[in-house]
N, C-alpha and C positions, 0 to 999 in steps of 0.2 A: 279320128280316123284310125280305127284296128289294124292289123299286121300281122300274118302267119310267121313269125320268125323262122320255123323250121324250113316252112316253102322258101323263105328269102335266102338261106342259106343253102338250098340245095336248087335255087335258080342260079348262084352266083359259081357254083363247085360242080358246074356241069361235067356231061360227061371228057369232052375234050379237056376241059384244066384237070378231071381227077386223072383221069389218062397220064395226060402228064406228071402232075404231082407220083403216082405210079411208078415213071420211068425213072424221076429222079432220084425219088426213095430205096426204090428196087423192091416193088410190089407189083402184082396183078391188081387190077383197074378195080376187081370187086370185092377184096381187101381191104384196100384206100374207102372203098364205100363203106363197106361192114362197121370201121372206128369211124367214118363221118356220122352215119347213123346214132352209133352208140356213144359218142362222144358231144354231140350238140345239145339233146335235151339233157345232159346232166349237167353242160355247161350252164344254160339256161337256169336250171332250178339254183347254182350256184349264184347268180346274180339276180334271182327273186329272192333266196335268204338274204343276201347283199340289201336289198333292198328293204327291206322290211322292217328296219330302222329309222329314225328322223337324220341322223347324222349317216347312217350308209345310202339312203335313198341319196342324200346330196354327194355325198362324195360317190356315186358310183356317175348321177350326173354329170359333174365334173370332168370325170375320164373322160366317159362318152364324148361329151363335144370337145376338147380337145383336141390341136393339131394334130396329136399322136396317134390319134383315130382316126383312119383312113376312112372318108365316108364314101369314096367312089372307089370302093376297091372291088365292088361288084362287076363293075365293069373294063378294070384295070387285073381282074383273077389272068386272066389268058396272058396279058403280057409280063406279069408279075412270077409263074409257073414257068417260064420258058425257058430259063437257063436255072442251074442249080445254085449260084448265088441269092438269084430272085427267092428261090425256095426256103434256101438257108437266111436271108435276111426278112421274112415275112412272118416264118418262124419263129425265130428270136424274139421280133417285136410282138407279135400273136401272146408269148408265153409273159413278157415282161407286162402287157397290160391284164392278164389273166392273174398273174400274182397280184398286181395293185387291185384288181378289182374285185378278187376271190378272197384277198387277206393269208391266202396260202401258196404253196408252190402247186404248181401244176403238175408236179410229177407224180403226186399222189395217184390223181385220176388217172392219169392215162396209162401207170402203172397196171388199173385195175381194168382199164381199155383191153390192153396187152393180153388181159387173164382173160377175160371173157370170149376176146373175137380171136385168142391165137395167134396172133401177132406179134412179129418182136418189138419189145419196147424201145430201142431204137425211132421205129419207124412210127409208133403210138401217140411217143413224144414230140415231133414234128407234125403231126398231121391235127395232134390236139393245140398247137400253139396255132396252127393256122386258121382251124373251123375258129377259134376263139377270136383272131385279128378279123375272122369274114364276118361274125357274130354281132363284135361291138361294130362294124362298119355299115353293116347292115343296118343297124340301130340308131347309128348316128343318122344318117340321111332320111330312115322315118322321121326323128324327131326336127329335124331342122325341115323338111320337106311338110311336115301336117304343124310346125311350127308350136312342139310340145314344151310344157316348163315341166321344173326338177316335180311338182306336185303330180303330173301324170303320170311319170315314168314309174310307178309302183303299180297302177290301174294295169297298163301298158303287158305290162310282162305276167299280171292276175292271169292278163287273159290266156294268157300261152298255156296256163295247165293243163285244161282238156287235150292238147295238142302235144305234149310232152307226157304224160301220165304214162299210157300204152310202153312205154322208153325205159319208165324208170325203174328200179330194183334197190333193194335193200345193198347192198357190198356198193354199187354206183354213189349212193348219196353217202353213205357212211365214210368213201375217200374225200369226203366232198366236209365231211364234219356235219352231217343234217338228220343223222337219225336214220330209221326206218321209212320207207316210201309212206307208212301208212300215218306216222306221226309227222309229215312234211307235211302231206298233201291236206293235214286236216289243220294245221297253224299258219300253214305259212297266207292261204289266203286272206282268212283276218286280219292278219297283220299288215300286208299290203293295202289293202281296204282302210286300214286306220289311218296311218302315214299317211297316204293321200290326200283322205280326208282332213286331215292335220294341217297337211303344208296346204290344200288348197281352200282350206276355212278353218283359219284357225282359231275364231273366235265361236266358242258354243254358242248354238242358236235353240236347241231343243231336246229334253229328255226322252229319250230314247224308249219304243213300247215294254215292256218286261216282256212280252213275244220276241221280239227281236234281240234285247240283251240277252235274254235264253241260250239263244241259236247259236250267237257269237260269242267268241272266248278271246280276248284281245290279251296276250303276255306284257306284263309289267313294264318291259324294257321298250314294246312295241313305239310308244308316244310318251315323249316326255313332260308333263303337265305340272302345274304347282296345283296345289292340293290346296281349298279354302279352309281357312281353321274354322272348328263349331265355336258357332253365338252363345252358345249357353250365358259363355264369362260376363254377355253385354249386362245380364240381367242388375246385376251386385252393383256395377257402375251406374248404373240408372236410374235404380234406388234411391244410392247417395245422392245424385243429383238430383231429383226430385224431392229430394226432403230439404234440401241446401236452399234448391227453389221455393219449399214451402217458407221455409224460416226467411228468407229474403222478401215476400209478400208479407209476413207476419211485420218487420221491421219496418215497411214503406206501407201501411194500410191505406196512404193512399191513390193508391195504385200509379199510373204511369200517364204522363202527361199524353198530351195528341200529339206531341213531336215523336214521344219515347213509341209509344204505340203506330204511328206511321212504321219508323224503326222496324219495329218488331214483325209486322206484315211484310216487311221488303227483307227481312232476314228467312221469312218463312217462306218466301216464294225460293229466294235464293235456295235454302235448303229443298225444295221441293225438286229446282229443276236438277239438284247434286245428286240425289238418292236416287231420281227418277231411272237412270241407266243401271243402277244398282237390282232395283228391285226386277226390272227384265230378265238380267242376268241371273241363272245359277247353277250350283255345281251340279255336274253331273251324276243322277240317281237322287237327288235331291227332291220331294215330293213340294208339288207347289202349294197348301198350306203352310210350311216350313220356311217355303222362299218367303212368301209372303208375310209370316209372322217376324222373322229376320230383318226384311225391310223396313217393317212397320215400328221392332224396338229400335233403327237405326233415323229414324224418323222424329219420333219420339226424343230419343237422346238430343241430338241435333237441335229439338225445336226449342229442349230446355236451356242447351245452351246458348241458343242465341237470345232469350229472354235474360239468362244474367248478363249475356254483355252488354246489351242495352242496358240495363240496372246501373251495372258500374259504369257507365258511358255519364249516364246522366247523372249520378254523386259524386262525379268528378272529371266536371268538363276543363276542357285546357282553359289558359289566358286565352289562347290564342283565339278560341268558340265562342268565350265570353266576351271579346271586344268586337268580334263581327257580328255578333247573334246570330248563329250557325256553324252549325256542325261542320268540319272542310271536309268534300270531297274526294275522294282517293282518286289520283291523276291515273289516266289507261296507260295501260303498258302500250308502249308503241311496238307495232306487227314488227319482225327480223324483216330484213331488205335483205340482206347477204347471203348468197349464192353457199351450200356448202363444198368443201373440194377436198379434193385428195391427189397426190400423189405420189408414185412410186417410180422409182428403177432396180431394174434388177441385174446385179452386179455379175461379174463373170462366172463365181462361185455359184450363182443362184438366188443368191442369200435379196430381200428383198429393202430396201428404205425407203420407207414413207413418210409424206410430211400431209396433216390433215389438220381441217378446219369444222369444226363440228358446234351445233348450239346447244350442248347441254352434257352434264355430264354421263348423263345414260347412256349417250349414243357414244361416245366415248370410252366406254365399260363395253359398249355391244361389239364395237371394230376390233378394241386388242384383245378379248375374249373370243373371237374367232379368227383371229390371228395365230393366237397362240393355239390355239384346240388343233388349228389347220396345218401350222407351220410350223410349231414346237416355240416353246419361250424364249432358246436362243438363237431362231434363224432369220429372225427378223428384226430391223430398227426402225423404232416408229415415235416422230417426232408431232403429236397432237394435241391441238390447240382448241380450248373451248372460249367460243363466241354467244354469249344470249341474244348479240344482234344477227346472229344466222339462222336459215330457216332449214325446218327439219330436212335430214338426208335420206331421201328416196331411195338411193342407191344400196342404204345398207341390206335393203329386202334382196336386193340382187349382187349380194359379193360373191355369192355363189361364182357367178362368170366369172367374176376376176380373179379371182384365188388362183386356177391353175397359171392363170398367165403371170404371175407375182415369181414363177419357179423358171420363168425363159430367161438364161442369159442376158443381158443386152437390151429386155424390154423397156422400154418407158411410156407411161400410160398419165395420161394430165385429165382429171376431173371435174369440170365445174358446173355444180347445178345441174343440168342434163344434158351438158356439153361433153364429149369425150372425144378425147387427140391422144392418137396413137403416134410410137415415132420409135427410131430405135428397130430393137428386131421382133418389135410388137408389129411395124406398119408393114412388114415384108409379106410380100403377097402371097408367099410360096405356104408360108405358113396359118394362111387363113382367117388371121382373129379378129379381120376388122368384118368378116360375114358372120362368125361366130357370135361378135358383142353383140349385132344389129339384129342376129337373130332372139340372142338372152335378152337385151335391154328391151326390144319392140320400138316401135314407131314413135313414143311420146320420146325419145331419145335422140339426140344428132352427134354421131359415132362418124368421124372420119380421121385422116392419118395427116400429119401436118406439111405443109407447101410450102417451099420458102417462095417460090415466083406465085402461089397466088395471095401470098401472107403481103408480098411488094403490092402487088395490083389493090389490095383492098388498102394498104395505106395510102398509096400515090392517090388513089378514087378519092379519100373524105382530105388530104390535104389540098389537093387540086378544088373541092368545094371551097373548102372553107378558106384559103387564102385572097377571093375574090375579092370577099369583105374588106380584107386590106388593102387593096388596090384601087377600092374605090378612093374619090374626088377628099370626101367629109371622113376617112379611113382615123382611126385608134392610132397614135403611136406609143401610148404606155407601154415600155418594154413591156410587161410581164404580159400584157398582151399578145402580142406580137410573138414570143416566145410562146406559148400556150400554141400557138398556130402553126409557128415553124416545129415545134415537136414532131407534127403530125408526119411529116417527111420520114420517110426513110432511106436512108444510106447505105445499099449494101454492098460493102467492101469484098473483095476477094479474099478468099483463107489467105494470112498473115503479109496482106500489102495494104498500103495506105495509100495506093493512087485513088483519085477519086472516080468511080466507077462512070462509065458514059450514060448511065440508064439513070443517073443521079441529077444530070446535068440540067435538065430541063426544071426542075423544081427547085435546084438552088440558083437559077435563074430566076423565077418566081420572087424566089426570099429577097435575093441581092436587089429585084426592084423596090420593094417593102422598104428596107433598108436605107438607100438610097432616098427615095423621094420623101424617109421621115427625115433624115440627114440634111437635106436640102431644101425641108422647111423649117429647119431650126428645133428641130423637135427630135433629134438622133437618139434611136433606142441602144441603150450602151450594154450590150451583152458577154456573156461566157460560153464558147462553144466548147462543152465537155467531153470529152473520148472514156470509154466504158469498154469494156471486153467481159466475156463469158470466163468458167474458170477453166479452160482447155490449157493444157500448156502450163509453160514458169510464170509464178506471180510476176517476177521482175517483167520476162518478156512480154506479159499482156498491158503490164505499167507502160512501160516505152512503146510498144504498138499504140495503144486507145489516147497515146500524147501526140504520135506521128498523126495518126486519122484525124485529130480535130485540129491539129497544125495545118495539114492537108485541105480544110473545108475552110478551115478560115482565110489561107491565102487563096482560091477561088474565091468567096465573095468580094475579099476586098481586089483582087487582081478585075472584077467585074463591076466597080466604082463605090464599092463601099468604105466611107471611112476607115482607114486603118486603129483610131485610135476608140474606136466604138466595137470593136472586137475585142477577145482574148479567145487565148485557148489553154487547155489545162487536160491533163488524162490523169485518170481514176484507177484503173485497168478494173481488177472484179469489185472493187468495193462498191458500194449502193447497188447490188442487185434488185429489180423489179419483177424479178420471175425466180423461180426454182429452176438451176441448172440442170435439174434432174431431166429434161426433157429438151426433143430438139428445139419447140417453140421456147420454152425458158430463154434456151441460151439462143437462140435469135434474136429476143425482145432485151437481153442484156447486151448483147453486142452496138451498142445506140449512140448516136451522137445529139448531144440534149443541148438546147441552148438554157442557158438561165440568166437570170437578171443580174448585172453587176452591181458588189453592195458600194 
């Protein structure tokens, strides 16, 4: 879905807000219009050069959706203009995303505002910070409303040129850093055109007609690509190996049993289906004879190598072939099960710490390398752990979203698999970002912000199942049984008391019967009821609280007929966390009272 950006901002800078904007300035109404006019499309064309990179298309993304970017400020302009604070603080922030987004000061331009419409630069200044905040605002609510990603936003704004051209002049872009109108307007669309095309396929599918490569002129910097090196070199290598292979047939003349030769068929299919995605692919401007001959000495090579390993395979099979009479088969790699995750908080400073789980070291390379490009090498701590039994991270295609929210005070953001919990000054609604992920991540995503009453209800729900089992007649009394079920309970204490809560009472009801009627058939499950705390607060004090709370639950069950000498109680405070405090779920699921089996 298209967008007149220029209509959008001059539906939202009606006549009544320029009016105002006018009174508060200390302009006449058609003044305030003259620099809206001459001030939007050079903004415009500053955030299509913006754009026209792989790393400035996403960081200009970025801003955009952003809490800092008002996306309903179109209809928030009139209340926004009405006192001179409103004006003065719309302005401000207008100019402060104008610099992040332009990579320069805005005063440039509006200096050159100033020259053109006559106007004092005072008044230039302000009125160019604002068309700017109405701009990205505008921008934001297309993109979340036609539910655009970072690969369209460069399409997006192509379109605006026809719509801004008529606007623009040599001195306008030139404050802007872009040239002459007539060396902009002939680069900068190609260049968008690439980027696009880049982030939204960025796998080559097709050489391109030499009619078309003609017409387009894409700059160096435009798409950043790895370059395949020329095959030539394969030749020399292939040689060798073919003459290595001739002389290894000279020394076995006779030739290769029906085991060795099955071998060699199951080597050759292997290499066949290896190369096959090879010989698809190629570089671009690459003539397909060339691909094709490429693929074919890669084929070749390949085929001879898997003929000597069969060779040496069979003049020198293990003990181990020799006494089964067969070759052993190489065990499959078992699929990853584990979810990948990430975590961060972000500290007062801004400054971000992350703890990650990832399955391999590539993606590992891919997270702190745009960690560091996005955040600088020393603003961040990041504490990542490679798993082979983890499955690849989807997420890292979209850190995009995250990035900016890594720089909010107070955020905390819990990842797992395609799960995301917000918490912290990530869940606050005032600031948006649990609409913002749900619009980045999409639908195959479940982004919500974390509950402690409904995080209670779904535990109370599967212990309340699962204790049935114990209650029945022919019921388990193996403590560690038993314990495995009472887990499921949760306890939630009031911030720093150890009475035991009334919303608890019915489930350690539950347990105390469990307990009880295995006590009273002779079969008493002898437990530890453990106390745990989050790391809020003094080591010491979360020590002696997480000893108070499980002192607390043990004298309730036995005060409700449980053995007293089939209990203990014992507190931990933070040690054995089962979560990252980094978040407010963390420190929930560390705050726990755990029974364990006595040794």
């Amino acid at each position: 879905m298209s967008i007149d950006l220029i209509h959008a901002i001059q539906s939202g800078l009606t006549d009544e807000v320029v009016g105002q904007l006018g009174t508060r300035i200390g302009l006449p109404p058609q003044a305030a219009r003259a620099v809206i006019s001459t001030a939007a499309p050079a903004l415009l064309a500053g955030l299509m050069q913006k754009a026209a990179t792989l790393e400035g298309a996403r960081s200009l993304f970025a801003t955009v959706v952003s809490p800092q970017v008002n996306g309903k400020i179109g209809e928030e302009l009139p209340h926004l203009t009405s006192s001179t604070g409103g004006v003065s603080e719309l302005e401000n922030a207008g100019r402060r995303l104008l610099e992040g987004s332009l990579d320069r000061r805005a005063d440039t331009l509006s200096d050159e505002v100033a020259a053109q419409t006559g106007v004092p630069a005072h008044a230039t200044h302000a009125l160019t910070g604002i068309v700017g905040a109405t701009l990205l605002g505008v921008l934001k609510q297309h993109l979340f409303r036609s539910r655009s990603s970072v690969g369209q936003l460069p399409a997006l704004l192509g379109q605006q040129m026809p719509l801004i051209a008529p606007y623009l002049n040599d001195r306008l872009l030139a404050s802007l850093g872009l040239g002459s109108a007539a060396t902009f307007a002939g680069s900068v669309l190609a260049q968008l055109r690439a980027v696009s095309a880049h982030i939204e396929h960025p796998t080559p599918t097709a050489t391109p007609t030499p009619e078309v490569t003609a017409a387009v002129q894409v700059p160096a910097d435009a798409v950043v690509r790895e370059e395949r090196r020329a095959h030539g070199w394969l030749w020399w290598p292939l040689l060798a190996i073919m003459a290595l292979a001739a002389a290894l047939v000279y020394l076995f003349p006779g030739g290769f049993s029906k085991p060795q030769r099955a071998g060699r068929a199951e080597a050759g299919q292997a290499v066949e289906h290896a190369v096959a995605p090879q010989a698809a692919w190629a570089p671009a401007g690459a003539s397909r004879p060339l691909a094709a001959e490429v693929a074919a000495s890669e084929v070749a090579a390949s085929e001879v190598a898997a003929s000597m390993r069969a060779t040496v395979a069979a003049s020198a099979p293990t003990a181990a072939s020799s006494e089964a009479g067969e070759a052993p088969q190489p065990a499959a790699a078992a699929a990853p099960a584990k979810n990948s995750q990430l975590t961060f908080t972000v500290g007062e400073s801004g400054r971000p710490t992350l703890t990650a789980t990832l399955g391999s070291e590539a993606e590992k390379t891919q997270l702190v390398d745009e960690l560091t490009k996005r955040l600088g090498p020393y603003n961040f701590n990041a504490n990542v752990t490679v798993d082979p039994a983890t499955k690849p991270a989807d997420w890292l295609s979209r850190l995009d979203g995250l990035l900016p929210l890594m720089s909010v005070p107070g955020a905390e953001v819990k990842l797992d698999g395609t799960h995301i919990e917000l918490s912290g000054a990530a869940a606050n609604a005032k600031l948006g970002w649990l609409n913002t992920l749900k619009s980045l991540f999409g639908a195959s995503y479940e982004i919500g912000t974390f509950d402690v009453q409904r995080a209670v209800e779904e535990a109370t729900a599967n212990f309340r199942g699962a204790i049935q089992a114990l209650l029945a007649p022919d019921a388990t009394c193996v403590a560690a049984d038993v314990a495995k079920v009472l887990n499921l309970q949760v306890i939630n204490f009031a911030n720093a008391s150890a009475r035991v809560p009334a919303s608890a009472a019915e489930d350690l009801n539950q347990s105390a019967r469990v307990l009880h009627a295995c006590a009273r058939n002779g079969r008493p499950a002898k437990l530890e009821v453990a106390g745990y705390s989050d790391n809020v607060g003094g080591e010491q004090a979360n020590l002696q609280l997480s000893k108070h709370r499980a002192e607390a639950v043990r004298s309730y069950l036995v005060r409700t007929g449980v053995p007293a000498d089939s209990l203990s109680a014992q507190g931990y405070g933070e040690a054995r966390p089962i979560a990252s405090n980094g978040t407010a779920g963390g420190r929930f699921a560390n705050r726990r009272i755990e029974f364990v089996t006595q040794q």
